[in-house]
C-alpha positions as CSV (number, residue, x, y, z in Angstrom):
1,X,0.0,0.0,0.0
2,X,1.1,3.4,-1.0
3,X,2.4,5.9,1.7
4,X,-0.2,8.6,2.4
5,X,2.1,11.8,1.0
6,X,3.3,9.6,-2.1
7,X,3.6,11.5,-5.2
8,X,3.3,9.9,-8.5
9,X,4.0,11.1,-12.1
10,X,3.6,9.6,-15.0
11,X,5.9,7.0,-17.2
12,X,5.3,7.4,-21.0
13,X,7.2,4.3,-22.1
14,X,5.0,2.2,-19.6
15,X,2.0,4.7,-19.7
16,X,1.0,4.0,-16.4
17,X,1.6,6.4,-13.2
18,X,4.5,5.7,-11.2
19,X,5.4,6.4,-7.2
20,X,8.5,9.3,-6.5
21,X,9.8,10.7,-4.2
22,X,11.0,14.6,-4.6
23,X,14.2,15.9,-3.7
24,X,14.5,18.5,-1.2
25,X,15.1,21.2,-3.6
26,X,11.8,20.1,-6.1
27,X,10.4,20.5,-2.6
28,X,12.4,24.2,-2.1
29,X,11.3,25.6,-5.2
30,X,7.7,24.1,-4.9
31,X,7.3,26.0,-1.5
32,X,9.1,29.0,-2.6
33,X,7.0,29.5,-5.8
34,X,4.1,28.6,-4.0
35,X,5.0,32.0,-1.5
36,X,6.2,34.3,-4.6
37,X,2.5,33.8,-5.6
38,X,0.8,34.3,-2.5
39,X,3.0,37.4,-2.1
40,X,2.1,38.8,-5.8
41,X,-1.9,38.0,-5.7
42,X,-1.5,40.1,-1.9
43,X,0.4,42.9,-3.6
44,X,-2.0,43.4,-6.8
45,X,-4.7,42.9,-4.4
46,X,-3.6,46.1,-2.1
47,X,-2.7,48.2,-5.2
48,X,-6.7,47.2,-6.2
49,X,-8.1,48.2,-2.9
50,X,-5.7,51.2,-2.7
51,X,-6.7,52.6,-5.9
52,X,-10.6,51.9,-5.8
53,X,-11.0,53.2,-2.0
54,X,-8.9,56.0,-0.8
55,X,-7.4,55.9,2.4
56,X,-8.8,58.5,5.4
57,X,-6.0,60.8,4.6
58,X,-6.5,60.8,1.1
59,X,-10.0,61.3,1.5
60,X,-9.5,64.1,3.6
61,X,-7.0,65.6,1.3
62,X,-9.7,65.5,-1.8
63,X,-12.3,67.0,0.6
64,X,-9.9,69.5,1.1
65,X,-9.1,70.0,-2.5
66,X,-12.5,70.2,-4.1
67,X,-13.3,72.8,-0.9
68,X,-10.3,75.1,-2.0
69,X,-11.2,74.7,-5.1
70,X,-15.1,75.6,-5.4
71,X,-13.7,79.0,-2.8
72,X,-11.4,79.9,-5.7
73,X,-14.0,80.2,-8.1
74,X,-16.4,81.7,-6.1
75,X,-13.7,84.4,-5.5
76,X,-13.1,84.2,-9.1
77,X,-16.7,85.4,-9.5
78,X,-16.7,87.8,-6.8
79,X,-13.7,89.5,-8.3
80,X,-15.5,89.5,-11.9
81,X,-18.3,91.6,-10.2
82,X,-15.9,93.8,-8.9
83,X,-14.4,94.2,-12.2
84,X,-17.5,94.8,-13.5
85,X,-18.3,98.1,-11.0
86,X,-14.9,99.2,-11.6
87,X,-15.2,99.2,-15.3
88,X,-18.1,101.7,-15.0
89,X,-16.3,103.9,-12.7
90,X,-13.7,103.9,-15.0
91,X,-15.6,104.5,-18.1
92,X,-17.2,107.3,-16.5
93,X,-14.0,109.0,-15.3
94,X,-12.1,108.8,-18.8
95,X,-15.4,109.6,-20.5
96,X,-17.5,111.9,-18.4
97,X,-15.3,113.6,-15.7
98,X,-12.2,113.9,-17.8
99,X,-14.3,114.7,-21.0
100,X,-15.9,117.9,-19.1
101,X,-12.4,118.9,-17.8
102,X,-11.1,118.2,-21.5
103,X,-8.3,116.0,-19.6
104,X,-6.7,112.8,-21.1
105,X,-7.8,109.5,-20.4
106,X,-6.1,107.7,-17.8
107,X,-3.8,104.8,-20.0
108,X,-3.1,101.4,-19.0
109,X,-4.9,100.6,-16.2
110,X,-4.7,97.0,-16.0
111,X,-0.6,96.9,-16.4
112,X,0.9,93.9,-17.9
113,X,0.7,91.1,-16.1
114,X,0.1,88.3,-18.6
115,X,3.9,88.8,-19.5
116,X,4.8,88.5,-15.6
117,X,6.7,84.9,-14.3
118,X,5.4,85.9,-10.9
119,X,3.0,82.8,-10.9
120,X,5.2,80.4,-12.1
121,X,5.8,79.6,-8.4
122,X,2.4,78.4,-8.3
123,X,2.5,76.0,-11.6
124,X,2.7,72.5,-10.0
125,X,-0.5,73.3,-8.1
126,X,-3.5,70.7,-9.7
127,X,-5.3,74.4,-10.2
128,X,-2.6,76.2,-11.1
129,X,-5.0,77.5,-14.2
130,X,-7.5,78.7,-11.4
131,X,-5.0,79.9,-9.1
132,X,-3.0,82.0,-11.7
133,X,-6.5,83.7,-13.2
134,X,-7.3,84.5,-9.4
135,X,-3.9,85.8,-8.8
136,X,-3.4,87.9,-12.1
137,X,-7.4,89.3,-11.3
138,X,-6.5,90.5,-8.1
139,X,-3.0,92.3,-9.1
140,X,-4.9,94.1,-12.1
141,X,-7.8,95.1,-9.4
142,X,-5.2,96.3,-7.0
143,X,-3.8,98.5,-9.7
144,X,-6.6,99.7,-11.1
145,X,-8.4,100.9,-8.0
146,X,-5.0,103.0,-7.1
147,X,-4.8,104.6,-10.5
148,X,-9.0,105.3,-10.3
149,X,-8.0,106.3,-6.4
150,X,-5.4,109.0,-8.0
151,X,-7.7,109.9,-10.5
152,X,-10.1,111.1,-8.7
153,X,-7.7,113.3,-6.4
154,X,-6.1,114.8,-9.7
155,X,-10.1,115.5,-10.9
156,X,-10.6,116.8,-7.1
157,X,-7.6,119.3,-8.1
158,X,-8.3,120.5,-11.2
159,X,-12.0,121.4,-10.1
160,X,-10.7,123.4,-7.5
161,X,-8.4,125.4,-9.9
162,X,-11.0,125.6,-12.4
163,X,-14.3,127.0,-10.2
164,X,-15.1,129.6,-12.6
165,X,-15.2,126.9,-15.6
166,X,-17.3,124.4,-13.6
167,X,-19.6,126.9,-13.1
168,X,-20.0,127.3,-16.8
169,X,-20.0,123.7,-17.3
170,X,-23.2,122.3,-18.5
171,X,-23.9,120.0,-14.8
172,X,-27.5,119.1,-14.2
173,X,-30.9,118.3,-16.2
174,X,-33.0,120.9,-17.7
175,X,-35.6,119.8,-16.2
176,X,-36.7,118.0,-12.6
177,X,-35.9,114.2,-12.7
178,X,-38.8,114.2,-10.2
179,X,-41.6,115.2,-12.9
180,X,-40.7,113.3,-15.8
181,X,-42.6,111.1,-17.9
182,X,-39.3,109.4,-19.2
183,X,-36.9,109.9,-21.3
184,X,-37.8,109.7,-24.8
185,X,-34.5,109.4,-26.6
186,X,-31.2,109.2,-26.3
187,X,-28.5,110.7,-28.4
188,X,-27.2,108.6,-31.3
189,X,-28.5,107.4,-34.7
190,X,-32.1,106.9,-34.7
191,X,-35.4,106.5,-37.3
192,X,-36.5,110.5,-37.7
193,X,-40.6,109.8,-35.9
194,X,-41.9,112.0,-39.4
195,X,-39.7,111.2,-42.2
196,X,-38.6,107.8,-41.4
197,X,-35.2,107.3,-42.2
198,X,-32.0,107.0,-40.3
199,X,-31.2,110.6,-38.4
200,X,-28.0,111.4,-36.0
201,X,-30.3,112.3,-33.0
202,X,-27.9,115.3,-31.0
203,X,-29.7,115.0,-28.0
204,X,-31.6,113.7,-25.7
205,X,-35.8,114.0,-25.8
206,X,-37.6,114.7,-22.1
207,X,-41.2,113.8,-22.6
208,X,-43.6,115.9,-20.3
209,X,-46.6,117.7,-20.4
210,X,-46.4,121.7,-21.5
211,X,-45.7,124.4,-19.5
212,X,-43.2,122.8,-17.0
213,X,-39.8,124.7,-16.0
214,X,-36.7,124.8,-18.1
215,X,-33.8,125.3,-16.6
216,X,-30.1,126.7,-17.3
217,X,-27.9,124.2,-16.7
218,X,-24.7,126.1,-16.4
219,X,-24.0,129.7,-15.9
220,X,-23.8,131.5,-19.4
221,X,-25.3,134.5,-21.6
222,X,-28.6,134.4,-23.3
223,X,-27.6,133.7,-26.9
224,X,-30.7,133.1,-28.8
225,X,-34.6,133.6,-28.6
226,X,-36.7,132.7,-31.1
227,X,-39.1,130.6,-33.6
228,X,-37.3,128.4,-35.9
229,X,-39.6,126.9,-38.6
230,X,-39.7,123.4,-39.2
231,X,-37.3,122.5,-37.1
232,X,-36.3,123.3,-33.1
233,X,-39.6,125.2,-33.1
234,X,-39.4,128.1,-30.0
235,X,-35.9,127.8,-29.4
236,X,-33.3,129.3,-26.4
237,X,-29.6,129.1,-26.9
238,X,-27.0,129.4,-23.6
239,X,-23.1,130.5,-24.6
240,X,-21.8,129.4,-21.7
241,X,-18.2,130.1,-22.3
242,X,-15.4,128.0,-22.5
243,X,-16.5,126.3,-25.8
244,X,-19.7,125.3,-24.0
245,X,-23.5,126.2,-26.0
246,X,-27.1,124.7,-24.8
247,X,-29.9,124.3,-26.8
248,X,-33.7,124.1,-25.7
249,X,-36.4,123.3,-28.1
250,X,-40.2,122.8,-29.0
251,X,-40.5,125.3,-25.9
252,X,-44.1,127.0,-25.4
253,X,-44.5,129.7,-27.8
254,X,-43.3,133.1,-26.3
255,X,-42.7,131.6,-23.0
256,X,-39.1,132.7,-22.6
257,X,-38.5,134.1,-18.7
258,X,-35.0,135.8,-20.0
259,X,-33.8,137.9,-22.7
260,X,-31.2,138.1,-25.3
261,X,-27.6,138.8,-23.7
262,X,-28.8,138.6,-20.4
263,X,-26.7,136.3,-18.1
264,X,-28.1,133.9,-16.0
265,X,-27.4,131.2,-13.5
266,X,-26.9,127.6,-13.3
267,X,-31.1,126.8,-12.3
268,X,-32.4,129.8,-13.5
269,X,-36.1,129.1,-15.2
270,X,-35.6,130.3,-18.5
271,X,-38.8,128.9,-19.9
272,X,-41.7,126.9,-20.5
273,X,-42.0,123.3,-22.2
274,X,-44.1,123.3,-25.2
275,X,-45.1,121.1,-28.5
276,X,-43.5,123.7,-30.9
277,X,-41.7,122.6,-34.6
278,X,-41.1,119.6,-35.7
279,X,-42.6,117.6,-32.5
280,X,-44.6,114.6,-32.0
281,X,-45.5,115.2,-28.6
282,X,-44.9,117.5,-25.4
283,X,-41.6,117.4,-24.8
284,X,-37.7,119.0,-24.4
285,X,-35.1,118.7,-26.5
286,X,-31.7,119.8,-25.2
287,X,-28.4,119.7,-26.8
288,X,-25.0,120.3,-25.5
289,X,-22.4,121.5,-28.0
290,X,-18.3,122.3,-27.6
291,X,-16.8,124.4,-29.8
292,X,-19.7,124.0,-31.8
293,X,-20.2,119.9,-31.9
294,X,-22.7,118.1,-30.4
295,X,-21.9,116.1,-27.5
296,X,-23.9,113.7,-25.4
297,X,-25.8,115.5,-22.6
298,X,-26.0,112.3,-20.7
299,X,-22.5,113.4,-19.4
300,X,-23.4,116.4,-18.1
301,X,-25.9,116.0,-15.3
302,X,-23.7,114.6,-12.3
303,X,-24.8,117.3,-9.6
304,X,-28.5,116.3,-9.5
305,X,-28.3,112.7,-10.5
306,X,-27.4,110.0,-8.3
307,X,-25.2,107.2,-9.3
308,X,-28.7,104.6,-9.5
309,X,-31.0,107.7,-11.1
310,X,-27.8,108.0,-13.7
311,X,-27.7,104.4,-14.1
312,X,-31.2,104.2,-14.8
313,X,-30.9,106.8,-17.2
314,X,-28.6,105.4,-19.3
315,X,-30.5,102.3,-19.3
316,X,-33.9,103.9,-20.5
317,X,-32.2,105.9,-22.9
318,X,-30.5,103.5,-24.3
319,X,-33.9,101.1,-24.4
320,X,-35.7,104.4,-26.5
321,X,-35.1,104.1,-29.9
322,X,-37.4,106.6,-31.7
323,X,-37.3,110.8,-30.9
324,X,-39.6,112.8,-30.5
325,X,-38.2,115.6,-33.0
């Protein structure tokens, strides 16, 4: 009878299976293999488990990733908002302020930091793309906001030396923001209401009943008083100085409160509103001309607007697409 642990293989010239016994280093390798396996099938198994389930710390450090990274772009869209508001300031500044003080525009505000290496520190960061937007937003806000901050002190000066010219400078509405019905149009190209075809519009339509106040809007010297057929109807010019002319039209027939070459004051009433010339409706047109070419009167009227009336404004105006004239 065969020993429990005998091993047999099998005889091809006999073709039957025959008892062995193995040497001790079949029996080496046999066991040493046997562990090499083991030890492999382990190994592969913890890479598996390792790469399907994170460990606690790694979890925590993805929490801690995605966290950082949803605050970055929230910042990110913070600092577009604030972009946004300091865009306007600055559009008004170079285009209003500075246009009424005939100053230059303030150049290069946002620098050039695209060319800069200074985030290159930052490139092996997973959000280094995110991180370096961030970063480059925040340098171009930082110098922005100092050159608007400088600005404004240099405006602050030069309105101080120039008193007498401010004075003369075209500053609020013709009329009170309180009783209009809105404005009608704005200044720019728009269909004429009566001829219908494309017009330049120079300047802006206030829609309201007859017989309201018109107002100086800057200190100046009665110019002009009188009927213009076809056109501005009852009509007032203001030389104001400086370059500086108002006009008023359509105004109620004969209802002028001043006289030729008589000076006046910024909020003087030097009429009433009518429905005289070429009108569609009760209303006011008013221009504002330097050196003897229109400009938009939409950047003259920063004493009695505030920075949401103004804002609304330019909205509605910009929404009106057909005068009144």
């Amino acid at each position: 009878m065969a020993r429990k642990n005998t091993k047999y293989r099998f005889n091809e010239e006999t073709l039957n299976f025959e008892p062995y016994q193995p040497s001790a280093l079949n029996r080496f390798w046999s066991v040493f293999s046997n562990c090499v396996l083991a030890a492999l099938l382990g190994l592969a198994a913890f890479l598996i488990y390792n790469h399907l389930f994170d460990s606690p710390e790694t979890k925590q450090l993805r929490e801690e990733n995605s966290r950082l990274a949803m605050q970055y772009e929230l910042l990110s869209r913070q600092l577009d908002e604030i972009d946004e508001v300091l865009a306007e300031l600055e559009q008004r500044d170079d285009n209003m302020y500075r246009a009424i003080l005939q100053s230059e525009p303030v150049e290069n505000r946002k620098g050039n930091f695209d060319k800069s290496n200074r985030y290159e520190q930052w490139s092996d960061l997973n959000h280094y793309a995110l991180v370096r937007k961030t970063s480059k937003n925040i340098d171009e806000l930082s110098r922005r906001i100092y050159l608007q901050s400088k600005s404004y002190d240099e405006l602050v000066a030069m309105m101080k030396n120039n008193e007498d010219r401010m004075r003369h400078t075209p500053a609020i509405q013709p009329v009170k923001h309180a009783g209009l019905k809105r404005e009608a149009s704005g200044y720019g190209w728009r269909i004429d209401p009566i001829y219908n075809y494309r017009k330049f519009h120079e300047g802006i339509d206030f829609s309201l009943p007859v017989g309201n106040d018109v107002y100086a809007t800057a200190d100046g010297v009665i110019s002009h008083i009188g009927y213009q057929r076809g056109g501005y109807g009852y009509l007032i010019k203001i030389d104001h100085g400086y370059g500086y002319e108002t006009r008023y039209a359509h105004l109620k027939l004969n209802s002028a409160k001043v006289k030729k070459g008589q000076k006046v004051k910024r909020g003087d009433v030097i009429a009433l509103s009518g429905h005289t010339g070429k009108s569609t409706a009760p209303h006011l047109h008013y221009e504002v001309r330097i050196n003897g070419k229109p400009d938009n009167p939409i950047h003259y009227f920063f004493k009695d607007l505030t920075a949401e009336e103004y804002d609304d404004m330019l909205m509605e105006l910009s929404n009106s697409g057909v005068p009144m004239d």
